[in-house]
C-alpha positions in Angstrom: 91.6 60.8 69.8 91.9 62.4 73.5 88.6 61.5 75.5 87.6 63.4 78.3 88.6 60.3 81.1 91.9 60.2 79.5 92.6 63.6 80.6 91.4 62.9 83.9 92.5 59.2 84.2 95.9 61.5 84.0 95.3 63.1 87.1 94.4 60.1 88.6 97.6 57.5 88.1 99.7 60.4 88.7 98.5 60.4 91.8 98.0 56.9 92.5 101.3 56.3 91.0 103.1 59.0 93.2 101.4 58.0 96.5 102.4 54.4 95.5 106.0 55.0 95.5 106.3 56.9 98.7 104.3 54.5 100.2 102.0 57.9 101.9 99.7 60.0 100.8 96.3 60.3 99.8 94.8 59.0 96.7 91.5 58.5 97.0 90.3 62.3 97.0 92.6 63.0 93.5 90.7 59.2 92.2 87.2 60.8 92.9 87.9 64.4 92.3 89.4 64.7 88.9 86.9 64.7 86.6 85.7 68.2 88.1 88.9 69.4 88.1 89.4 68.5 84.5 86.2 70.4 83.7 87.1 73.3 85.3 91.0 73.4 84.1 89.9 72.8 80.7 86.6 74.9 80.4 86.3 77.6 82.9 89.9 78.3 85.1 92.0 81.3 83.7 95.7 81.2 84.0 98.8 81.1 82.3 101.5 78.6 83.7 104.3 80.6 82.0 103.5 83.7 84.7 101.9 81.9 87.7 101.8 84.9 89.6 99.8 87.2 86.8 97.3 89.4 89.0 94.5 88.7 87.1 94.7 84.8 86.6 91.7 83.0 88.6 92.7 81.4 92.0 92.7 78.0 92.6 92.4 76.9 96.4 92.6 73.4 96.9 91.0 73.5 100.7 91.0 69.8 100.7 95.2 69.4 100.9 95.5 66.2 101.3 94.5 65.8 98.2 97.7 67.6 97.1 98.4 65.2 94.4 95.7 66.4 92.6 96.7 69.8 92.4 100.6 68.8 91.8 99.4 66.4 88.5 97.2 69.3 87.2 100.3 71.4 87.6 102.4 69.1 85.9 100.3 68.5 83.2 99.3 72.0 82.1 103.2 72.3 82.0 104.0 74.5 85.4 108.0 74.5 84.6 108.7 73.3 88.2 106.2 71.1 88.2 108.1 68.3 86.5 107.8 64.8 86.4 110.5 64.0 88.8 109.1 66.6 91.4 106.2 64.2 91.0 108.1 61.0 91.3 109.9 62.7 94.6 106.4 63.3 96.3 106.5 63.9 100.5 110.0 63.1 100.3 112.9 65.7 101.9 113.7 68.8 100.0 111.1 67.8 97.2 108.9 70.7 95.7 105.3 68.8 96.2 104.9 68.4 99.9 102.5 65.9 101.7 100.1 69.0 101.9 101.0 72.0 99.2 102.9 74.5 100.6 102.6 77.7 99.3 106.1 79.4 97.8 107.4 76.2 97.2 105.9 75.5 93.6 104.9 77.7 91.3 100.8 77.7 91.0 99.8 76.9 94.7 97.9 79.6 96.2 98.0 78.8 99.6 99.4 76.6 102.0 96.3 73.9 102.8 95.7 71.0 105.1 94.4 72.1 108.3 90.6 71.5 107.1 88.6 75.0 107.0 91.7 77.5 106.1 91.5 77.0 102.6 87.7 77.9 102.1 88.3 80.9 104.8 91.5 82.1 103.0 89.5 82.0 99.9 87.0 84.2 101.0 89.7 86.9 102.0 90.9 86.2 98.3 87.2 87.0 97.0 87.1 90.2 98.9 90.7 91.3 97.6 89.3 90.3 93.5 86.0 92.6 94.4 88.2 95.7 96.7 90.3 95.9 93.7 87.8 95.4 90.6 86.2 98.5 93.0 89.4 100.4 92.3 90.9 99.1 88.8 87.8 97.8 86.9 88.2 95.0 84.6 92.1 95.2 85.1 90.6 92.8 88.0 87.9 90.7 87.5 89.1 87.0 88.0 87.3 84.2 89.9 88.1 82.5 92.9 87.8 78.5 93.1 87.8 76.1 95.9 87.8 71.9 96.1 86.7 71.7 99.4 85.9 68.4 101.5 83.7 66.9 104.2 86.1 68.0 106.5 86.1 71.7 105.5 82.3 72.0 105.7 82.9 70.4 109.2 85.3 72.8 110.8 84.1 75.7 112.3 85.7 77.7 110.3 84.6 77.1 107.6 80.8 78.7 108.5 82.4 81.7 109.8 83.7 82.3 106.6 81.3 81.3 104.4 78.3 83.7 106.6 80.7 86.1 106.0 80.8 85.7 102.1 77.1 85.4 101.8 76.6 89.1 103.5 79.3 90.4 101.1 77.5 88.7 98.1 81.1 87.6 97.1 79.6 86.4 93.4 82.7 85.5 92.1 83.5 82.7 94.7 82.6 79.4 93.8 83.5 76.0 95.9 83.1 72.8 94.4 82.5 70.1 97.2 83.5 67.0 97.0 80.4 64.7 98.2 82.0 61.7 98.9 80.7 60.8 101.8 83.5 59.3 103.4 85.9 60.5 106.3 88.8 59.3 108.3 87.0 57.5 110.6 84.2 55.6 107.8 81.4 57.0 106.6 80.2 60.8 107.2 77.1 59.8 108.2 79.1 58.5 111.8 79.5 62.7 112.7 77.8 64.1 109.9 74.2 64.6 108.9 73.7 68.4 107.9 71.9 69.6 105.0 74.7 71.5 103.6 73.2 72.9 100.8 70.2 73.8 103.1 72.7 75.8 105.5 74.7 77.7 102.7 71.8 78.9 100.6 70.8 80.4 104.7 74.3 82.3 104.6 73.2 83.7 101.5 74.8 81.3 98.4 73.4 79.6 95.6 73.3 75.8 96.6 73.3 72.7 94.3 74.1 69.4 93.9 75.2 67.2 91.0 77.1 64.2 89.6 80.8 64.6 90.5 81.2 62.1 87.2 79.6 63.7 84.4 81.7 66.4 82.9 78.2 68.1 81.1 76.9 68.6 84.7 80.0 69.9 86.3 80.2 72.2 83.0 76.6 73.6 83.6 76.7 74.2 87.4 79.8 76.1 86.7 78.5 78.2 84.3 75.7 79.0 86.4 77.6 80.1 89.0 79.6 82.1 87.2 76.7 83.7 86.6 75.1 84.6 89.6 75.5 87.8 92.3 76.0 85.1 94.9 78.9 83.3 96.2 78.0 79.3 95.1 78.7 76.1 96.4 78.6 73.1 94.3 78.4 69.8 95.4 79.7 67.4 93.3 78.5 63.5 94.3 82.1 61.6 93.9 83.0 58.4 94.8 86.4 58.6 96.8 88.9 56.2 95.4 87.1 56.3 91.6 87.9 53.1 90.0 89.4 51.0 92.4 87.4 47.9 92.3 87.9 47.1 95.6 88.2 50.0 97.6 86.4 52.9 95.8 83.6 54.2 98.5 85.7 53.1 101.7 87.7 55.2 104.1 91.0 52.7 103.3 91.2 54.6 100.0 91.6 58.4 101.9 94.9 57.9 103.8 96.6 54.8 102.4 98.5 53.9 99.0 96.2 51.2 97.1 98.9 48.7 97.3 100.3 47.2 93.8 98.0 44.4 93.0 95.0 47.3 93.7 96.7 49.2 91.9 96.8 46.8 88.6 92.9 46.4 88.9 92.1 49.9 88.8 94.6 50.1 85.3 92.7 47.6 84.0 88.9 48.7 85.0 89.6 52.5 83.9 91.5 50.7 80.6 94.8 52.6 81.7 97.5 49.8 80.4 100.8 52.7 80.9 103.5 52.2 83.5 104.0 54.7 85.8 104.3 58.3 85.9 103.8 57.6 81.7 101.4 60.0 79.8 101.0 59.3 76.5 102.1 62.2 74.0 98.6 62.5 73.1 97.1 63.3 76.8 100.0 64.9 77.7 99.8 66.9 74.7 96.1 67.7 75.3 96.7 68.9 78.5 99.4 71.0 77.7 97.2 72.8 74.9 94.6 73.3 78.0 97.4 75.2 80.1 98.0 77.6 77.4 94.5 78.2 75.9 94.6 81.4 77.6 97.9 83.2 76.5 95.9 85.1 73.8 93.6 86.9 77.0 97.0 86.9 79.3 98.7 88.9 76.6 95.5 91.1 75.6 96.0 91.8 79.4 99.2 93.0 79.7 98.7 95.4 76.3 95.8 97.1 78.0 96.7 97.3 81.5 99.7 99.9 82.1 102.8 99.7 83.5 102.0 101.7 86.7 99.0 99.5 87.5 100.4 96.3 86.6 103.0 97.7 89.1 100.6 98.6 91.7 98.8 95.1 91.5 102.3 93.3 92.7 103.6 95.0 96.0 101.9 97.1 98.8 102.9 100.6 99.2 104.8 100.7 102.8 106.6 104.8 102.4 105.4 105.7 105.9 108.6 106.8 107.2 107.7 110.5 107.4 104.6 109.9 109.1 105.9 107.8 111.6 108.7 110.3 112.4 105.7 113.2 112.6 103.9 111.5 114.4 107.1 110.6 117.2 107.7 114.2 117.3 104.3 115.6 118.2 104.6 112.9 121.0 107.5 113.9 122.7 106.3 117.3 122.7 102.4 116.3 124.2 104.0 113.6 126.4 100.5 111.3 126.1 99.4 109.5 129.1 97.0 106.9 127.3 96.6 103.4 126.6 98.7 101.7 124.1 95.3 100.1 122.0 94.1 104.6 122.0 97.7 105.2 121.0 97.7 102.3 117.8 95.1 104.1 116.6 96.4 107.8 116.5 99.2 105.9 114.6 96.8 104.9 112.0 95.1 108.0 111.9 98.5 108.8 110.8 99.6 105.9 108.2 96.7 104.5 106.9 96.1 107.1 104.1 100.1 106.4 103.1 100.0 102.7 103.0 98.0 99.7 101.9 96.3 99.1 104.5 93.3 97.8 104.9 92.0 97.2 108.8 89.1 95.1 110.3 88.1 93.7 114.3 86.3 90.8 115.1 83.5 92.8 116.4 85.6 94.7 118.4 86.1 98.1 116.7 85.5 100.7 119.6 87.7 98.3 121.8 90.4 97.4 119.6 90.7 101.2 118.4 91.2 99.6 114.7 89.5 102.0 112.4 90.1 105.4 111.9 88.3 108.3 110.3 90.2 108.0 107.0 88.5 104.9 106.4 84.9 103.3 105.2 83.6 100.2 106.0 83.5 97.5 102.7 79.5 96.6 102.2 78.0 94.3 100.0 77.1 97.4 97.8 80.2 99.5 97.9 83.9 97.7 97.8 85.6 100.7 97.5 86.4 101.2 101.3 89.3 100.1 103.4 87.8 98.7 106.3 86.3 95.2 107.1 83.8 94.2 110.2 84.6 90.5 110.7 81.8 90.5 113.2 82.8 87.9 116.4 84.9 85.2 114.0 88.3 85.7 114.9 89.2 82.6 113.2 87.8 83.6 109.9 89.1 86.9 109.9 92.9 86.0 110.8 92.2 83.4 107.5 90.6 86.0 105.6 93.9 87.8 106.7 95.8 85.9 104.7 93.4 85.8 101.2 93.8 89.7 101.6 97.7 89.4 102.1 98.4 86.9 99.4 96.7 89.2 97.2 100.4 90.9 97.3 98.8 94.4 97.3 97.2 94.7 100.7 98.8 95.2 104.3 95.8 93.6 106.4 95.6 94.2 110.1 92.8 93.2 112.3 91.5 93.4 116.1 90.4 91.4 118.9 91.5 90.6 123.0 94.7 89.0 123.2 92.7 86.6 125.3 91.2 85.3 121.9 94.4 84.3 120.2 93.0 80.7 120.9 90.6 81.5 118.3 92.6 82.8 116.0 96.0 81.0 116.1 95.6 78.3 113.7 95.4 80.8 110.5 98.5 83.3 112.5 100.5 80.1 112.0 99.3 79.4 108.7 100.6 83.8 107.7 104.1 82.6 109.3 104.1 79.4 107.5 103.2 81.4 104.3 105.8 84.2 105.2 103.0 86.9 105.1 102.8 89.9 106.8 99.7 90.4 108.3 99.2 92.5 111.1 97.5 91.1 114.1 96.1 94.0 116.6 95.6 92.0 119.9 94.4 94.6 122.8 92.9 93.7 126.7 97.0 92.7 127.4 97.1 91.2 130.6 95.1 91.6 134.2 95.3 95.2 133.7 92.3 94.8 131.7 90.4 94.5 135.6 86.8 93.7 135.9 85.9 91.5 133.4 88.3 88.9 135.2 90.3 85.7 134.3 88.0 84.3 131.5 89.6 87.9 129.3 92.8 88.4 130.9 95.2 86.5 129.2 97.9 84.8 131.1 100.0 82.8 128.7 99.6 84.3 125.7 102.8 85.5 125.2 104.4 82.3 125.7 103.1 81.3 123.7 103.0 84.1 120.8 107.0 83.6 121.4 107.1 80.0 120.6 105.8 80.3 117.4 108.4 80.5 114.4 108.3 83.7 112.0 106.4 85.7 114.4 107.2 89.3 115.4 105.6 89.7 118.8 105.6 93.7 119.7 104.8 94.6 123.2 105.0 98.6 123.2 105.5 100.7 126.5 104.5 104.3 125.1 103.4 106.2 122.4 106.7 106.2 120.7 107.1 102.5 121.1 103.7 101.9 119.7 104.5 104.4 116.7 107.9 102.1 116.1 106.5 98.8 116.6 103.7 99.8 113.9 106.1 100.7 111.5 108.1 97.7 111.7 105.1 95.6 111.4 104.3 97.2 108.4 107.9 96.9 106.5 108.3 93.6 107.6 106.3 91.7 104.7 107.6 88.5 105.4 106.7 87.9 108.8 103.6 88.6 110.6 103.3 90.9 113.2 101.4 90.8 116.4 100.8 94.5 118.5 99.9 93.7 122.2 98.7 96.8 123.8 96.8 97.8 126.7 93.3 98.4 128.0 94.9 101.1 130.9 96.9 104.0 130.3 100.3 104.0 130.7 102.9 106.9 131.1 105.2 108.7 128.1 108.9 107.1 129.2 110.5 108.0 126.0 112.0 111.0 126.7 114.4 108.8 129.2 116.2 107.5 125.8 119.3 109.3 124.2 118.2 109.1 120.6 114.4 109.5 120.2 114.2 109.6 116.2 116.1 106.6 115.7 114.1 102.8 115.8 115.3 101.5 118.8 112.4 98.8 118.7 114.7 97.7 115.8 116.5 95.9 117.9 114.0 93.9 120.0 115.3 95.2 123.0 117.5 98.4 124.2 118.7 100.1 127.3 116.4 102.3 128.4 118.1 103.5 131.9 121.7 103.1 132.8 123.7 104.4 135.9 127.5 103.9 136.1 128.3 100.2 137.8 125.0 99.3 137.1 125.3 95.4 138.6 121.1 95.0 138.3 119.2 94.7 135.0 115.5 95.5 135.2 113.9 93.7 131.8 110.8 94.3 130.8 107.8 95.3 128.1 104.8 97.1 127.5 102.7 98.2 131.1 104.9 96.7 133.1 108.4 99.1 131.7 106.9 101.9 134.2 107.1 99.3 137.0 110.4 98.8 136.0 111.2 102.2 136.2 109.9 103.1 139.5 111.5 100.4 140.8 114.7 101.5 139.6 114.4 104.8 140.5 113.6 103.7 144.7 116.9 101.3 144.4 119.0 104.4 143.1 117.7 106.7 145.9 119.0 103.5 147.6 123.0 103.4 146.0 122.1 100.9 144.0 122.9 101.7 140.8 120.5 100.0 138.1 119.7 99.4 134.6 116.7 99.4 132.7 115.9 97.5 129.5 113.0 97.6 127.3 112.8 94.6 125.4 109.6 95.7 123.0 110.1 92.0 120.7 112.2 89.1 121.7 112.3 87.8 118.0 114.4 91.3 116.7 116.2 90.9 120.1 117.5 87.5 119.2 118.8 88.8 115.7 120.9 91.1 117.0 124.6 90.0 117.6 125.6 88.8 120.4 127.6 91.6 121.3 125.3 93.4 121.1 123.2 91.3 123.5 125.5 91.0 126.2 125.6 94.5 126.6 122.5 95.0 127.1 121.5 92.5 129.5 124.4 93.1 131.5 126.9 90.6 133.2 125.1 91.0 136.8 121.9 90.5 138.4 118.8 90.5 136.0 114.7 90.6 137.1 112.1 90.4 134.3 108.5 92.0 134.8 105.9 90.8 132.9 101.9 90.3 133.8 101.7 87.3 132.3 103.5 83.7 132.9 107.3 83.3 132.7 107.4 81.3 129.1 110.9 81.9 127.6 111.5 84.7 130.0 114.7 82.2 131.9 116.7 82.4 128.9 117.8 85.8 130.1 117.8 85.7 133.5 121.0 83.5 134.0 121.6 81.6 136.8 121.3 84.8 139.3 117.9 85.8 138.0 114.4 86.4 138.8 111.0 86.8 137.2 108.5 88.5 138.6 105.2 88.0 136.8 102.1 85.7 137.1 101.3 82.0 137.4 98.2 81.6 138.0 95.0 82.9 136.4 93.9 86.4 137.1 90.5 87.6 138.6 87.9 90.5 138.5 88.7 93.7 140.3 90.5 97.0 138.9 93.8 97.0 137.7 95.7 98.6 140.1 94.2 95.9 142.8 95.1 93.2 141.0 98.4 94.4 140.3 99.3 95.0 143.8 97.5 91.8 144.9 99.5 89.5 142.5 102.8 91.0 143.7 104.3 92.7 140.2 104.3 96.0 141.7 107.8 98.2 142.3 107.6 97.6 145.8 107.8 93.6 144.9 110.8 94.2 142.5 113.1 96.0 145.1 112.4 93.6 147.3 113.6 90.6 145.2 116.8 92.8 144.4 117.4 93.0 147.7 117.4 89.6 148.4 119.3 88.5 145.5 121.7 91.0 146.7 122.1 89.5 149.9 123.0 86.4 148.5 125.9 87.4 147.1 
């Protein structure tokens, strides 16, 4: 007969075993944790390892991810197909399936990618609110739960209590995160850092709070069930001891980051009565568990009988047909010829796209500023998910996480707003939507000193540089309405790759009518000639605000006989894809001055050895734009001057 600690003993000497033999990992969490998770695998999750990406399966987040062993052995034993054995065996080694942290798109069944503390919870929550949006929209075509094993370390991380205040004012019911109350970090005991009432503080964001025994599979049934029930997002906390059965580490921080060593490892067989070799199952837990991974197929298949085609359909992929819009929308601007602010002109592109695509929009408390919402939409309440618009209120962090729940959803297109200047807040979870190949849309206004008065605390300086460093990121930096209207829409077809829009607090003129073809994308491309006069030997390169300065600049050397070219390079990242050829010809084989308000970051690898970049390296201060500009030299005046030099050098 199959006990309920032989199913869970499972989890745990696959995990031991596995960290054992690549002499890394973390065993102690997957020890201490897996008698909750064999509860909720075999009692309460819904899924069906035979279609891992069925809409309506319940989400498991495992927020704690370096406990990844835990989630690779449940995968494994409720018979994922790529979850095999040897995967298992080849744990945090190269090209292997089951990273040291899971890694989402790599194995069939993991949510999300996890191990920064704090993203998993957060990324949940944006998961809870996609369930709930779409239950709004499809009924009970939608209705599935969202799970979390969250740690210490989650609770700690900042975050994590964005997120979670968040999901209590949205009364996200059908979020639940089981916490695992060990009591034990990194360093030694929590109680070093750590001496919150953490029930206290989420039952004050609005959840149902309760704590139990980790170990007793009746508890960690009922609590579950409870929560289940309830019209409030819960948080369990389940009292484990880390490192469960090891007799002589169990309740110590050596059991979180380190193997248990062989001769542990023996004494732990023999106190939990676990006499296999390793990576062995017996046919009979093995068996057990594999009858627990398909206990749902009769719901799946009800599912897929009473659900239709088109919305099965719909629940897979985000509608992106906004072509025609766009191209409207280009039109009536070359006709108007709109002197405005790149962040005003982003949102008459939305006015335009949002009611053809699956967007769904949101600020950090920064609506009015970021221009982010339109009249097309309604905000999401507590009381009313049917709307397409979120108010993160001031947690950037959270809502770049939340982001990413949304996104992985694979039926919304998320964008949200804040200052460029607060990237530092938010850029943990943007790396985590490159990381994860997803293609949320970042809306990132207040560019660069032009932003004025509110001085060098908002005006971001090396932002760019730093958004350009950052693999898998499309960083758009828009000159004019067309531009903006362009860099939108490859934002939103691009649903592997996030997308940042950097756009302006002051207006900026219309320069699009200075290109040949107006129709086609030449943001496409990363970066095009804009202006070009026969035995051009000067390139002018530059984005966003700073393409007029290029332009004027131009246009005093020409009344000057020096013939010039302009380039607009809107995204470096397209830029870099295009061939080389291609390249080359725009750049030019002569002299070549970039223009940029913000430090010089990767801007050398265009300038050659005969170029220049204008720009700033220093922070900025508080005075209007136009005063700062002039006073930190990136004004036309500036540019002809250093072309003139470099001239003279020749």
């Amino acid at each position: 007969m199959t006990t309920f600690h032989d199913l869970s003993n499972a989890i745990r000497f696959l995990s031991i075993d596995a960290v054992e033999k690549a002499n890394s990992g973390h065993p102690g969490m997957p020890m201490g944790m897996a008698d909750v998770a064999t509860v909720l695998f075999e009692r309460h999750l819904v899924f069906n390892p035979q279609d891992a990406d069925w809409a309506n399966r319940d989400r498991f987040v495992l927020s704690a991810g370096h406990g990844s062993m835990l989630l690779y052995s449940l995968l494994y034993l409720t018979g994922y197909p790529d979850a095999t054995l040897e995967q298992l065996k080849n744990f945090r080694q190269l090209g292997s399936k089951t990273a040291g942290h899971p890694e989402y798109g790599h194995l069939s069944g993991v949510e999300m990618t996890t191990g920064p503390l704090g993203q998993g919870i957060a990324t949940a929550v944006g998961m809870a609110i996609a369930e709930r949006m779409l239950n709004a929209t499809h009924g009970d075509a939608i209705n599935h739960y969202t799970y979390v094993i969250a740690s210490d370390g989650d609770l700690m991380e900042g975050i994590s209590h964005e997120a979670a205040s968040l999901a209590g004012h949205l009364c996200l019911n059908k979020l639940i995160v089981l916490y695992d109350d060990n009591g034990i970090s990194i360093d030694g005991k929590t109680d070093l850092s750590f001496g919150d009432n953490s029930l206290m503080r989420f039952q004050a964001y609005g959840w149902n709070a309760e704590r139990i025994d980790g170990h007793d599979n009746n508890a960690i049934d009922g609590a579950i069930s409870r929560a289940k029930a309830s019209n409030k997002p819960s948080l369990i906390a389940c009292k484990t001891t880390i490192g469960f059965g090891s007799p002589n580490k169990a309740n110590t921080s050596g059991v979180h980051g380190s193997p248990l060593g062989s001769a542990e490892i023996q004494a732990t067989r023999a106190a939990l009565n676990w006499p296999h070799e390793p990576f062995v199952i017996p046919d009979n837990i093995i068996n057990a568990w594999r009858a627990i991974g398909a206990c749902h197929q009769a719901v799946y298949e009800q599912w897929k009988k009473q659900t239709s085609i088109e919305i099965q359909k719909k629940l897979q992929e985000p509608t992106v047909d906004i072509t025609k819009a766009i191209d409207t929308y280009k039109q009536k601007v070359k006709d108007e010829k709109p002197k405005l602010a790149t962040r005003v002109l982003s949102q008459q592109v939305l006015e335009a796209i949002v009611t053809c695509s699956s967007l769904i929009g949101g600020s950090a408390d920064l609506t009015g500023s970021n221009n982010t919402k339109t009249k097309a939409q309604k905000t999401v309440i507590a009381s009313d998910y049917t709307g397409n618009y979120i108010h993160y209120g001031v947690r950037e962090h959270a809502m770049a996480a939340i982001m990413n729940g949304l996104s992985l959803s694979k039926v919304f297109i998320p964008y949200g707003g804040t200052f460029l200047v607060f990237l530092d807040y938010l850029k943990p979870a943007l790396r985590l939507s490159a990381i994860m190949k997803q293609g949320v849309i970042y809306v990132l206004t207040h560019d660069s000193i032009g932003l004025g008065e509110d001085g060098p605390t908002h005006q971001p300086i090396e932002h760019l540089a730093h958004l350009r460093c950052i693999p898998n990121v499309l960083t758009f930096r828009p000159m004019d309405a067309t531009e903006v209207a362009e860099c939108w829409q490859l934002a939103v077809q691009n649903r592997n790759t996030p997308s940042v829009l950097v756009l302006t607090r002051q207006n900026l003129p219309y320069l699009s009518d200075l290109r040949t073809n107006h129709f086609e994308n030449a943001c496409a491309k990363g970066g095009y000639i804009l202006i070009e006069k026969p035995g051009a030997q000067i390139t002018l390169i530059s984005t966003g605000s700073e393409v007029s300065i290029a332009v004027e600049a131009a246009n005093a050397l020409m009344a000057m006989n020096t013939p010039v070219r302009v380039v607009s390079m809107p995204c470096m990242e397209l830029f870099e894809k295009q061939p080389v050829e291609y390249r080359n010809q725009v750049l030019g084989k002569g002299i070549r001055v970039a223009i940029e308000a913000a430090c010089e970051g990767v801007w050398p690898k265009y300038l050659g050895e005969r170029g220049e970049f204008v720009g700033i390296n220093s922070f900025g201060a508080s005075a209007p734009a136009d005063d700062l500009y002039t006073h930190f030299g990136i004004t036309a005046d500036i540019v002809v001057k250093r072309v003139k030099a470099l001239l003279s050098k020749q």
